[in-house]
PDB file with one MODEL, atoms N, CA, C and O in Angstrom:
MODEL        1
ATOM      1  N   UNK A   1      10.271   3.247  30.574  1.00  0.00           N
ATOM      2  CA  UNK A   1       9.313   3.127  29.501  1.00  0.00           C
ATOM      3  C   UNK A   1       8.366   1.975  29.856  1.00  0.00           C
ATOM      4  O   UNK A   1       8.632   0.795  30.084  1.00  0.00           O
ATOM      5  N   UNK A   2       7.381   2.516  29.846  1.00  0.00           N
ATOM      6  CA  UNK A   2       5.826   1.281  30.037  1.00  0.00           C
ATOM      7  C   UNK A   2       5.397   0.600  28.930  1.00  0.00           C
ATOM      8  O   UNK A   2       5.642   0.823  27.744  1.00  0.00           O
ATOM      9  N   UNK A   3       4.712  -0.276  29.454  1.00  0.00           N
ATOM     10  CA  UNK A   3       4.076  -1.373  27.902  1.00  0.00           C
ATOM     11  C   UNK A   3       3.856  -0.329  27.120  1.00  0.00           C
ATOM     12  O   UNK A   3       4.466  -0.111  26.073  1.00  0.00           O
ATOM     13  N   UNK A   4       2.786   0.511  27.694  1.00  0.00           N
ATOM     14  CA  UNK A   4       1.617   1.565  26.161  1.00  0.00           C
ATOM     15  C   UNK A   4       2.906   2.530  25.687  1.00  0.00           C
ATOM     16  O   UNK A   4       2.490   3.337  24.856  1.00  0.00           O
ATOM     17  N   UNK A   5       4.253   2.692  25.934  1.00  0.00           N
ATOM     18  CA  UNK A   5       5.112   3.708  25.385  1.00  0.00           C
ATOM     19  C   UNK A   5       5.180   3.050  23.997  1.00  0.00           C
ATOM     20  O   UNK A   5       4.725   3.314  22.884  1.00  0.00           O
ATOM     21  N   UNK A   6       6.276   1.657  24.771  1.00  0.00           N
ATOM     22  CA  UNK A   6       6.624   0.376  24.124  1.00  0.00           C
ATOM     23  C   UNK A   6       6.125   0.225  22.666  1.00  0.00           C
ATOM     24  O   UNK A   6       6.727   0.290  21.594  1.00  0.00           O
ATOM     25  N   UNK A   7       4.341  -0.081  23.094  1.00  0.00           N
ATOM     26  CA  UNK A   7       3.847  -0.619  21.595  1.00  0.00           C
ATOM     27  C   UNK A   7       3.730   0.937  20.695  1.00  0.00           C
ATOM     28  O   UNK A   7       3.826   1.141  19.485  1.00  0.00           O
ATOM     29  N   UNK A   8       3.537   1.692  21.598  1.00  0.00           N
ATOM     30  CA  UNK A   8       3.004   2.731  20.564  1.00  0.00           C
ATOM     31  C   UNK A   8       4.411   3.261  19.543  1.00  0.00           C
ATOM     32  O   UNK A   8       4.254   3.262  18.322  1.00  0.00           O
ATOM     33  N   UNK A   9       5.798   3.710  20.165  1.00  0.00           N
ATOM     34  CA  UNK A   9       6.796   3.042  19.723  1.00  0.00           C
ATOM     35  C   UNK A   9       7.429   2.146  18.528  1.00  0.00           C
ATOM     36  O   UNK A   9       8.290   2.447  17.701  1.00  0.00           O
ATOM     37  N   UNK A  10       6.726   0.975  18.716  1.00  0.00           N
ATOM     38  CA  UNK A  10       6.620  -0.018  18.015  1.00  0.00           C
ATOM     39  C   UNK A  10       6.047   0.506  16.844  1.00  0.00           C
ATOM     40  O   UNK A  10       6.773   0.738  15.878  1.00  0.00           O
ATOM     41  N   UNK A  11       5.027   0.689  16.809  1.00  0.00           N
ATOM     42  CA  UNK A  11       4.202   1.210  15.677  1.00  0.00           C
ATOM     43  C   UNK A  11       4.510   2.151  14.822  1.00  0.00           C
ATOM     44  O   UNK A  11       4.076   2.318  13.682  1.00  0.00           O
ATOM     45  N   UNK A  12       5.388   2.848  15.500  1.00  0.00           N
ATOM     46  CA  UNK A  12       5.493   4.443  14.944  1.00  0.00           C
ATOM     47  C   UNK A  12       6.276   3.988  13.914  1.00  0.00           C
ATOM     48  O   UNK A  12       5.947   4.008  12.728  1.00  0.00           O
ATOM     49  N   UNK A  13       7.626   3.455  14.493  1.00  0.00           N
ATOM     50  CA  UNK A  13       8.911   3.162  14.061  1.00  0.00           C
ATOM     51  C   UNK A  13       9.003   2.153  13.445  1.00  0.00           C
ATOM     52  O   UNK A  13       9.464   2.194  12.304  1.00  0.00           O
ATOM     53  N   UNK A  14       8.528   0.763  14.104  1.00  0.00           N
ATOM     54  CA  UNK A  14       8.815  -0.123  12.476  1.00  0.00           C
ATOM     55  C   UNK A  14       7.473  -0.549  11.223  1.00  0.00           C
ATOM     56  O   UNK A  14       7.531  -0.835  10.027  1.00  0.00           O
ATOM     57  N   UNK A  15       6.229  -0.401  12.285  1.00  0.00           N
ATOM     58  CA  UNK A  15       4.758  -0.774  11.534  1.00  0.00           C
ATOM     59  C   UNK A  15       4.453  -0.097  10.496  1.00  0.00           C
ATOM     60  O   UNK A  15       4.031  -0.671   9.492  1.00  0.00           O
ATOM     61  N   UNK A  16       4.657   1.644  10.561  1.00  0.00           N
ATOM     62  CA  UNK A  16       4.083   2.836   9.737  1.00  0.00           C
ATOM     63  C   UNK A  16       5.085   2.804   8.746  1.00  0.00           C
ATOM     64  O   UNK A  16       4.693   2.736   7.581  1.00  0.00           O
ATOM     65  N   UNK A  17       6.172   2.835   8.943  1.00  0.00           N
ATOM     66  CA  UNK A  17       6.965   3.139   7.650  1.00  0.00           C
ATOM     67  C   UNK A  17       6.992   1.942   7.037  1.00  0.00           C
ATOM     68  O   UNK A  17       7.585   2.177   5.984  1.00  0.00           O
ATOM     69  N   UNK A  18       6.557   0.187   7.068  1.00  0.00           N
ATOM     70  CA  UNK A  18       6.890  -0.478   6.912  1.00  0.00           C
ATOM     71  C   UNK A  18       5.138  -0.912   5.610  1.00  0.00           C
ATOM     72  O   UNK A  18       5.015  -1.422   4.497  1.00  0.00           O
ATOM     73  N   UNK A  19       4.316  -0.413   6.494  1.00  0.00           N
ATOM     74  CA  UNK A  19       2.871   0.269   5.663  1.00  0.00           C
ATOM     75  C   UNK A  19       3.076   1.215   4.821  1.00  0.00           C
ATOM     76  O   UNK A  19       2.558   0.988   3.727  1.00  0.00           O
ATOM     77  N   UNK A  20       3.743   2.388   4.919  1.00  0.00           N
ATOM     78  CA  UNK A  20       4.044   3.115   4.179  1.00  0.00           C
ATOM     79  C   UNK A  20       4.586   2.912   2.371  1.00  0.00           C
ATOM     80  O   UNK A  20       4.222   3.250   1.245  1.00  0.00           O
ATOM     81  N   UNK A  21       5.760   2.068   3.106  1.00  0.00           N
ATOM     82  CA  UNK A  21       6.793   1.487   2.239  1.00  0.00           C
ATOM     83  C   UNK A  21       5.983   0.740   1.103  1.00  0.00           C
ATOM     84  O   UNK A  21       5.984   1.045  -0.090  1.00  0.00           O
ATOM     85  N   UNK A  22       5.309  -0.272   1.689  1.00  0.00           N
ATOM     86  CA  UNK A  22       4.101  -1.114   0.866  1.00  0.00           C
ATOM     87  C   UNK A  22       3.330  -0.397  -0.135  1.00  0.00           C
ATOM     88  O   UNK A  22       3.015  -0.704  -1.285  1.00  0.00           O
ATOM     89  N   UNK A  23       3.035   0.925   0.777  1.00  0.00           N
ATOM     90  CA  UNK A  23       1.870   1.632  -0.212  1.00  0.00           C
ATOM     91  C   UNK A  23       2.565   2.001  -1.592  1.00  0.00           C
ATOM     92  O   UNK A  23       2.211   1.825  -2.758  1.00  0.00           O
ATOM     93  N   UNK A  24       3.757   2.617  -0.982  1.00  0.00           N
ATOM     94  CA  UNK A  24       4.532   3.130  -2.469  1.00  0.00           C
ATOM     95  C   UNK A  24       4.813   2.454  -3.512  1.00  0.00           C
ATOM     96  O   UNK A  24       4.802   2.909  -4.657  1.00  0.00           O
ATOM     97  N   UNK A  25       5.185   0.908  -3.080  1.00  0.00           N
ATOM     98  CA  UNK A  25       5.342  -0.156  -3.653  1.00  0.00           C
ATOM     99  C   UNK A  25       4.173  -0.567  -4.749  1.00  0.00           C
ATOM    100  O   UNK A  25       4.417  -1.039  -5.859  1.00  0.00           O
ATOM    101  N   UNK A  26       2.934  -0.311  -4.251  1.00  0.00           N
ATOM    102  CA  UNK A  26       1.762  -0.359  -4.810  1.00  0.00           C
ATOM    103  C   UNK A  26       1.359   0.846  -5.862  1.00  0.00           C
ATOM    104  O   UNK A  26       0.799   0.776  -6.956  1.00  0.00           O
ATOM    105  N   UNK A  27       1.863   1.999  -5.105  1.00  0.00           N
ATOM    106  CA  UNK A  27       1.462   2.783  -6.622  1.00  0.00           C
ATOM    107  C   UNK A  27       2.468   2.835  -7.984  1.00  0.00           C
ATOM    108  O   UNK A  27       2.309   3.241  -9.136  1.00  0.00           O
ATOM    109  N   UNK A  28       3.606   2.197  -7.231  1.00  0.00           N
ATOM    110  CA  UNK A  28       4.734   2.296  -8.433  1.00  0.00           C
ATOM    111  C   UNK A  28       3.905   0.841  -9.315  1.00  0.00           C
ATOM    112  O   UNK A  28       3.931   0.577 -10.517  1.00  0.00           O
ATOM    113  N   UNK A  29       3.397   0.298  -8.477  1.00  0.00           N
ATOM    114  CA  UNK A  29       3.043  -1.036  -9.557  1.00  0.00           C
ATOM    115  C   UNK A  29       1.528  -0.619 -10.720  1.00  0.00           C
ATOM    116  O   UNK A  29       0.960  -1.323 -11.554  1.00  0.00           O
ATOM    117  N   UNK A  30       1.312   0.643 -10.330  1.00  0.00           N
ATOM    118  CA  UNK A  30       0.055   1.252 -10.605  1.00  0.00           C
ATOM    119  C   UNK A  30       0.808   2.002 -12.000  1.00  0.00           C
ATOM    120  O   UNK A  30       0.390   1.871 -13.151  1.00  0.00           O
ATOM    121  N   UNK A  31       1.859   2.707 -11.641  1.00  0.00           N
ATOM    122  CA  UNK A  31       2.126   3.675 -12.911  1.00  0.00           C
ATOM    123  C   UNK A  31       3.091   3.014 -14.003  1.00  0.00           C
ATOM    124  O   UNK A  31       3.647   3.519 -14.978  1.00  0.00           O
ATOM    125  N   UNK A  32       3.095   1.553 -13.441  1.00  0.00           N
ATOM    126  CA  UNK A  32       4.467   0.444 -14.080  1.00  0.00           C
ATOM    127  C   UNK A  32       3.324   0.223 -15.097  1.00  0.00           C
ATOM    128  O   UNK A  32       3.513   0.228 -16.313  1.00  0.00           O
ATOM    129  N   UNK A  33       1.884  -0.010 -14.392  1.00  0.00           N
ATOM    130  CA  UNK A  33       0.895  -0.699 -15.366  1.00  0.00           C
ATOM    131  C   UNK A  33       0.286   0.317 -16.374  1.00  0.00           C
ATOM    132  O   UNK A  33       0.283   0.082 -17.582  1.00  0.00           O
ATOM    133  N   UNK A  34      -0.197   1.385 -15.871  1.00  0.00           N
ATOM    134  CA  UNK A  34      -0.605   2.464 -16.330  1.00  0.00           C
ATOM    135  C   UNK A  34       0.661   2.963 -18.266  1.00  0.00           C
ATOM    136  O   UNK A  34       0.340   3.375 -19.381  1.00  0.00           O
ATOM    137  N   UNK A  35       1.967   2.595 -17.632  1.00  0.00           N
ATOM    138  CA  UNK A  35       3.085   3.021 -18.857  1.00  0.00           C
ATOM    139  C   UNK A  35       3.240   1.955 -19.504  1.00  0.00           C
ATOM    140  O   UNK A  35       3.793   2.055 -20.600  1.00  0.00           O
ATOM    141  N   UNK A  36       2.832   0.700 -19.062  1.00  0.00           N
ATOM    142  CA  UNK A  36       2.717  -0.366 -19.915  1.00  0.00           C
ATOM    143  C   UNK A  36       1.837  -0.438 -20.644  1.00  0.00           C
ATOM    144  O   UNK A  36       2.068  -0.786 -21.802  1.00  0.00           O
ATOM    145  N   UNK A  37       0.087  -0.036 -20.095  1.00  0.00           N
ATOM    146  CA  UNK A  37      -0.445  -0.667 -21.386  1.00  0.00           C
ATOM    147  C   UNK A  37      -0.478   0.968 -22.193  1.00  0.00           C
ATOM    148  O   UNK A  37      -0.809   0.787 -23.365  1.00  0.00           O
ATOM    149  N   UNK A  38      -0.320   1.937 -22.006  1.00  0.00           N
ATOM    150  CA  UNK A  38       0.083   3.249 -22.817  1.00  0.00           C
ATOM    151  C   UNK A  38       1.022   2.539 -23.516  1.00  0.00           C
ATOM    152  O   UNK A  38       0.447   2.069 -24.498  1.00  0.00           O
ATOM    153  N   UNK A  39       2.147   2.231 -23.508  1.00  0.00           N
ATOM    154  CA  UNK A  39       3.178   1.507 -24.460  1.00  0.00           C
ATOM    155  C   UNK A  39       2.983   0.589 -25.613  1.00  0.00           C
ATOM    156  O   UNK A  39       3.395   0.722 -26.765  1.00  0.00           O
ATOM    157  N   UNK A  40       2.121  -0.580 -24.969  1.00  0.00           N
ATOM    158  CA  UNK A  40       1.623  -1.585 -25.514  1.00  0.00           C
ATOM    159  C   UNK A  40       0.134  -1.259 -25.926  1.00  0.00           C
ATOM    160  O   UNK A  40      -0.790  -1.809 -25.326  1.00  0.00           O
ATOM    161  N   UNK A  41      -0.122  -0.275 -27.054  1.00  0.00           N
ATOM    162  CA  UNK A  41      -1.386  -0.153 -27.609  1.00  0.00           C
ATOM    163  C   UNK A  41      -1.632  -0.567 -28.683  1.00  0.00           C
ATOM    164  O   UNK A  41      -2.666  -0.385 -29.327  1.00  0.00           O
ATOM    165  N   UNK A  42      -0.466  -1.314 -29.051  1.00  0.00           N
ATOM    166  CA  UNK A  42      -0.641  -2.184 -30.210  1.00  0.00           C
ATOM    167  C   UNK A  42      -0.618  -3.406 -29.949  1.00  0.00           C
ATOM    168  O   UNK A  42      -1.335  -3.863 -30.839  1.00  0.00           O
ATOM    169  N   UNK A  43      -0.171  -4.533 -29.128  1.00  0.00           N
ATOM    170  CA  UNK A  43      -0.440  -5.304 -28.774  1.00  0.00           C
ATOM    171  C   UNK A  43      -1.744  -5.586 -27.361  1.00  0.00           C
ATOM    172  O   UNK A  43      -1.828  -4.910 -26.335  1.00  0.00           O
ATOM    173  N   UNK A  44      -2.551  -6.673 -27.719  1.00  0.00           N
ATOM    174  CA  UNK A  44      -3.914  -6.913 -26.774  1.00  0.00           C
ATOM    175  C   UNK A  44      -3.317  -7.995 -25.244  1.00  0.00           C
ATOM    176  O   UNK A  44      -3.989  -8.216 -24.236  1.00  0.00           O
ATOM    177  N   UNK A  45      -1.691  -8.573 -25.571  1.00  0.00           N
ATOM    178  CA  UNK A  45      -1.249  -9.114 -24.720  1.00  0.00           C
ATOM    179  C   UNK A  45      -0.809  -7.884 -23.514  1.00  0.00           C
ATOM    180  O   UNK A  45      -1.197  -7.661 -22.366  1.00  0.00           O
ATOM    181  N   UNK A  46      -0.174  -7.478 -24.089  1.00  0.00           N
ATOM    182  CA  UNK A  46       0.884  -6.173 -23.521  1.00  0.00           C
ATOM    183  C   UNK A  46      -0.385  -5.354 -22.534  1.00  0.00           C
ATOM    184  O   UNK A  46      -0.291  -5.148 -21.324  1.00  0.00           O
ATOM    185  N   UNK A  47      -1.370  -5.032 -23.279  1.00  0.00           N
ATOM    186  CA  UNK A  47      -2.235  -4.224 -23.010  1.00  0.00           C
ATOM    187  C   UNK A  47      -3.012  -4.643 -21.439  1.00  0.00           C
ATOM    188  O   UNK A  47      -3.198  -3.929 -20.454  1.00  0.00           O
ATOM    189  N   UNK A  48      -3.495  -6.663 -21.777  1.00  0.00           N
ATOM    190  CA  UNK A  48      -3.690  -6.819 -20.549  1.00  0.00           C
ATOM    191  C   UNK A  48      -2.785  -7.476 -19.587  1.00  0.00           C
ATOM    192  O   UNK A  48      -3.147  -8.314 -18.761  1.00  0.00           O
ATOM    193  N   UNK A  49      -1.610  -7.050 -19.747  1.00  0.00           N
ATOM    194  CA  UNK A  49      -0.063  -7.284 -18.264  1.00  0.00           C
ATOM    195  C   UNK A  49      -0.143  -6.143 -17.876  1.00  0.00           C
ATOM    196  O   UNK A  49       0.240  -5.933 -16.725  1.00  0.00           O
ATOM    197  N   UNK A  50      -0.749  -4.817 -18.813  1.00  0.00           N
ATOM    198  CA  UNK A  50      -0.840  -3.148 -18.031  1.00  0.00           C
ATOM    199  C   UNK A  50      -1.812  -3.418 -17.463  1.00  0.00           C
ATOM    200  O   UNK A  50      -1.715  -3.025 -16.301  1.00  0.00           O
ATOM    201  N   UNK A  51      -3.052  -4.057 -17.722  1.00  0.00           N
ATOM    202  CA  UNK A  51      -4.571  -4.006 -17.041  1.00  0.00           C
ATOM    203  C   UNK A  51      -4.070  -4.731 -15.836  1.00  0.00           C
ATOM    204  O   UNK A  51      -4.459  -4.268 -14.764  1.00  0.00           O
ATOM    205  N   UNK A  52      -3.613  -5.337 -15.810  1.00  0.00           N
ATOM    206  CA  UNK A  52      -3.748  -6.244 -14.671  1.00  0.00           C
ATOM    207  C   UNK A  52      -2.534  -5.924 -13.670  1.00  0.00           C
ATOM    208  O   UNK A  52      -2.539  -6.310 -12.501  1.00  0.00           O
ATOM    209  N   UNK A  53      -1.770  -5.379 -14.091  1.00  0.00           N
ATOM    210  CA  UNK A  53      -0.700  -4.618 -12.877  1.00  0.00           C
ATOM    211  C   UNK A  53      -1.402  -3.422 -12.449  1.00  0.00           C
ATOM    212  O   UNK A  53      -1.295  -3.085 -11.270  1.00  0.00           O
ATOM    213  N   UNK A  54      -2.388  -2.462 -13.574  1.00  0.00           N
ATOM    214  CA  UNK A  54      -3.332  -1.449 -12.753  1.00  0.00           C
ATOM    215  C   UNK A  54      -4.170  -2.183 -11.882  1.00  0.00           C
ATOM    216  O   UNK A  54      -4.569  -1.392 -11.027  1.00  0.00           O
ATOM    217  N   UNK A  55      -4.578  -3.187 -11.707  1.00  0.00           N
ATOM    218  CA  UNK A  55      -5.947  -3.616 -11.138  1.00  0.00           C
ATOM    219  C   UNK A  55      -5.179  -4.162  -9.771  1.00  0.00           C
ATOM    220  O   UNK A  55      -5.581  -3.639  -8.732  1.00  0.00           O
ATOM    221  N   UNK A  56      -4.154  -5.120  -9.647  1.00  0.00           N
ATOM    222  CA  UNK A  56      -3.066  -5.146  -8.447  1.00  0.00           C
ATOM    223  C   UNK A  56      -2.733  -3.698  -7.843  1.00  0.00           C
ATOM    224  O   UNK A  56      -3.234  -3.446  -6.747  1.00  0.00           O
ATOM    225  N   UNK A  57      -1.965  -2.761  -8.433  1.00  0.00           N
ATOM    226  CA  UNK A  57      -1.562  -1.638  -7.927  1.00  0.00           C
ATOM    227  C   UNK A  57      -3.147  -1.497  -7.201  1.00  0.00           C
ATOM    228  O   UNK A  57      -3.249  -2.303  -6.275  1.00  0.00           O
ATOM    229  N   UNK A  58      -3.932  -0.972  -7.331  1.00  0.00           N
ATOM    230  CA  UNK A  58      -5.232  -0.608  -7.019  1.00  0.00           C
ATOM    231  C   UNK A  58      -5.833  -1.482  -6.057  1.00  0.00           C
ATOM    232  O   UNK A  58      -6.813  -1.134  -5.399  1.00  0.00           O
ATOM    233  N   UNK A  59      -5.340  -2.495  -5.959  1.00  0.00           N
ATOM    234  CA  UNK A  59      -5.942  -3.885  -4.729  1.00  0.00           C
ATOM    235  C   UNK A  59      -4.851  -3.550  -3.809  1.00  0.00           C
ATOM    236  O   UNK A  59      -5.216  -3.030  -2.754  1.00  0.00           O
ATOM    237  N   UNK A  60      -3.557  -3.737  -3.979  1.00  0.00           N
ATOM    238  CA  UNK A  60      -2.715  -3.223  -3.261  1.00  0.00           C
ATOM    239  C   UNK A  60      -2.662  -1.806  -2.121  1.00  0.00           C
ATOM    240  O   UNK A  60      -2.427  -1.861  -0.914  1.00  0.00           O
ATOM    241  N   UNK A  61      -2.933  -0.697  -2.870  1.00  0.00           N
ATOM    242  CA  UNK A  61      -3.336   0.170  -2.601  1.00  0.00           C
ATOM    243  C   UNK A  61      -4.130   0.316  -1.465  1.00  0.00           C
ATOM    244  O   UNK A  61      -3.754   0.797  -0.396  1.00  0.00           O
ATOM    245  N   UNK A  62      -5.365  -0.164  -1.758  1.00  0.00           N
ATOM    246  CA  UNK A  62      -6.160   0.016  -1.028  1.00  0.00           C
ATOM    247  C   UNK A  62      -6.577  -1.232   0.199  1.00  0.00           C
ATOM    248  O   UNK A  62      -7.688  -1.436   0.689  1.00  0.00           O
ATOM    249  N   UNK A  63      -5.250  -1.970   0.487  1.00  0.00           N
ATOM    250  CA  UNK A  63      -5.628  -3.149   1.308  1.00  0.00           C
ATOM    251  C   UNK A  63      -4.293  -2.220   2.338  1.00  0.00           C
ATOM    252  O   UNK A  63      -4.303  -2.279   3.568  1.00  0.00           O
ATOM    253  N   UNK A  64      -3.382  -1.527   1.659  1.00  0.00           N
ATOM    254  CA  UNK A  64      -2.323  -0.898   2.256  1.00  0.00           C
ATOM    255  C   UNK A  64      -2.868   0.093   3.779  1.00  0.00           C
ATOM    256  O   UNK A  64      -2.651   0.197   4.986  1.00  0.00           O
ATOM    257  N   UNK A  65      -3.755   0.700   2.589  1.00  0.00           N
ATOM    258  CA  UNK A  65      -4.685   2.397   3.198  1.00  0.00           C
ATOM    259  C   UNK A  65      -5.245   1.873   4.144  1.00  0.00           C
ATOM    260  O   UNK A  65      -5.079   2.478   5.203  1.00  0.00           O
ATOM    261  N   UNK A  66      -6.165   0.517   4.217  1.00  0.00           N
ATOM    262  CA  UNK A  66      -7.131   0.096   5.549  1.00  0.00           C
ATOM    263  C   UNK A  66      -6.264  -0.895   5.910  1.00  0.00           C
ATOM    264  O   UNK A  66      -6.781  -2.010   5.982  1.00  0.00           O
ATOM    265  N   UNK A  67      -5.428  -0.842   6.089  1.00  0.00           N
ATOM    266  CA  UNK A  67      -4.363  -1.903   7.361  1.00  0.00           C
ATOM    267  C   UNK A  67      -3.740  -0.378   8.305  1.00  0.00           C
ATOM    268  O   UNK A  67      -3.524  -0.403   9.517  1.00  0.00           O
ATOM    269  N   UNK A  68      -3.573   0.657   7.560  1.00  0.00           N
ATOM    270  CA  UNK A  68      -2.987   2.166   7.927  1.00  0.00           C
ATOM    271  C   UNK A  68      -4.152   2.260   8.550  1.00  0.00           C
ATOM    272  O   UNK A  68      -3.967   2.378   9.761  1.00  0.00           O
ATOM    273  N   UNK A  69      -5.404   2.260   8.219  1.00  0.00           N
ATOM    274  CA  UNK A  69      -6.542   3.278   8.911  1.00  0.00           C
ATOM    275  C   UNK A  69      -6.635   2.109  10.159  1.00  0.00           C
ATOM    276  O   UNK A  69      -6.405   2.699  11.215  1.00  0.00           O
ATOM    277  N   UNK A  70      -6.840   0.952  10.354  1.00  0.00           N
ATOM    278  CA  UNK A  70      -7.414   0.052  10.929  1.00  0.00           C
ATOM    279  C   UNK A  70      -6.143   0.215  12.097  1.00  0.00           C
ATOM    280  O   UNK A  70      -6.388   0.808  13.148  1.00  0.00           O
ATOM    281  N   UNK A  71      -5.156  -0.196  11.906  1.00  0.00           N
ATOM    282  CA  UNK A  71      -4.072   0.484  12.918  1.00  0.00           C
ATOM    283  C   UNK A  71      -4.304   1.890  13.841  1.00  0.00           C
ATOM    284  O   UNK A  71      -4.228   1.800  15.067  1.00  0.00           O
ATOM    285  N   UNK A  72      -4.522   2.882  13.347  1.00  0.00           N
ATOM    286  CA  UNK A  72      -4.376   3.730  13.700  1.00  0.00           C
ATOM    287  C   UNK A  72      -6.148   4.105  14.623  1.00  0.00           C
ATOM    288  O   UNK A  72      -6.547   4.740  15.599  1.00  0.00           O
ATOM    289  N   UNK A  73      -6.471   3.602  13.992  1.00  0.00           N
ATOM    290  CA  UNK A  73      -8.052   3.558  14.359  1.00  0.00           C
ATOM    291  C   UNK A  73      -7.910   2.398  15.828  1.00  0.00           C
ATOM    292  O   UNK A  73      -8.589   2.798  16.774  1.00  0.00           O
ATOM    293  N   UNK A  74      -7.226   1.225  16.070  1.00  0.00           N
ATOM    294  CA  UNK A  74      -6.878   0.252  17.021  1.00  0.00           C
ATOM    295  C   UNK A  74      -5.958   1.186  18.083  1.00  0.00           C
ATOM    296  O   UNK A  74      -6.348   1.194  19.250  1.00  0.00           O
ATOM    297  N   UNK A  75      -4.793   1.950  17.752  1.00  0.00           N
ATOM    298  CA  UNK A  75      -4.052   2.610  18.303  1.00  0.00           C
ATOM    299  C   UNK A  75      -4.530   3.354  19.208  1.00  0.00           C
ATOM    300  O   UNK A  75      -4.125   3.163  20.355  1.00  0.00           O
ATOM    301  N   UNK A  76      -5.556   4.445  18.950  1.00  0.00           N
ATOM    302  CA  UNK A  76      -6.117   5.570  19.415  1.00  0.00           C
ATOM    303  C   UNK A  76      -7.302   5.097  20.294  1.00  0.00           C
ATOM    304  O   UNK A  76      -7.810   5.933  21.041  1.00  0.00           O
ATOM    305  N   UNK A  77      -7.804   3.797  20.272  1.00  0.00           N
ATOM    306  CA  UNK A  77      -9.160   3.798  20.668  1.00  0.00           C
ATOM    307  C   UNK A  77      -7.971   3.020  22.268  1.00  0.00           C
ATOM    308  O   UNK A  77      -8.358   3.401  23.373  1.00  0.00           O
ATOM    309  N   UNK A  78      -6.670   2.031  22.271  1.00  0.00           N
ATOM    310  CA  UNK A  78      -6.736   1.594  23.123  1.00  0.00           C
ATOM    311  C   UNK A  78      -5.981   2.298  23.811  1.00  0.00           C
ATOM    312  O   UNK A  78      -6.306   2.392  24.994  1.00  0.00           O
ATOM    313  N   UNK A  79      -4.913   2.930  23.430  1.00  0.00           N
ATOM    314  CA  UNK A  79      -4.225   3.694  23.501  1.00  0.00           C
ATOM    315  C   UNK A  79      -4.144   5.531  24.250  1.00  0.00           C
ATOM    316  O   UNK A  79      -3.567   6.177  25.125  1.00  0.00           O
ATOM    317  N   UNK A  80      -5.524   5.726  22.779  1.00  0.00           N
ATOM    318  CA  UNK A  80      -6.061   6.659  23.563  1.00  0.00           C
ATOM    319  C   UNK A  80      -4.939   8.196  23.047  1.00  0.00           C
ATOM    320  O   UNK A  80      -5.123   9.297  23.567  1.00  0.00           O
TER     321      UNK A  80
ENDMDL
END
């Protein structure tokens, strides 16, 4: 096995699922917020700990997706 097996390897096995893992992490924090402030529609506290776990889930999310694209986009160009 050569360096380029090695890293690519690397990537597959502990980087992607480890990105992956994150992402899920992020949308569960999305539908945690989403059932919170649905829950809390009577309270304006409650309401913004849901706003603001949607607005994380959603930063999360999408810092997850372009570390995935930016990888894979690095992968292929050196890689090939």
């Amino acid at each position: 096995m050569n360096a380029t097996q090695f890293a690519l390897k690397i990537a597959q096995v502990i980087v992607n699922p480890i990105i992956l893992f994150l992402i899920g992490a992020a949308v569960l924090i999305f539908v945690w917020g989403v059932a919170e402030y649905i829950r809390g529609s009577e309270s304006d506290k409650v309401r913004e700990t849901g706003r603001m776990h949607m607005i994380w889930g959603i930063v999360g999310i999408f810092i997850m997706v372009s570390a995935y694209t930016i990888l894979r986009i690095l992968v292929d160009t050196v890689y090939g």
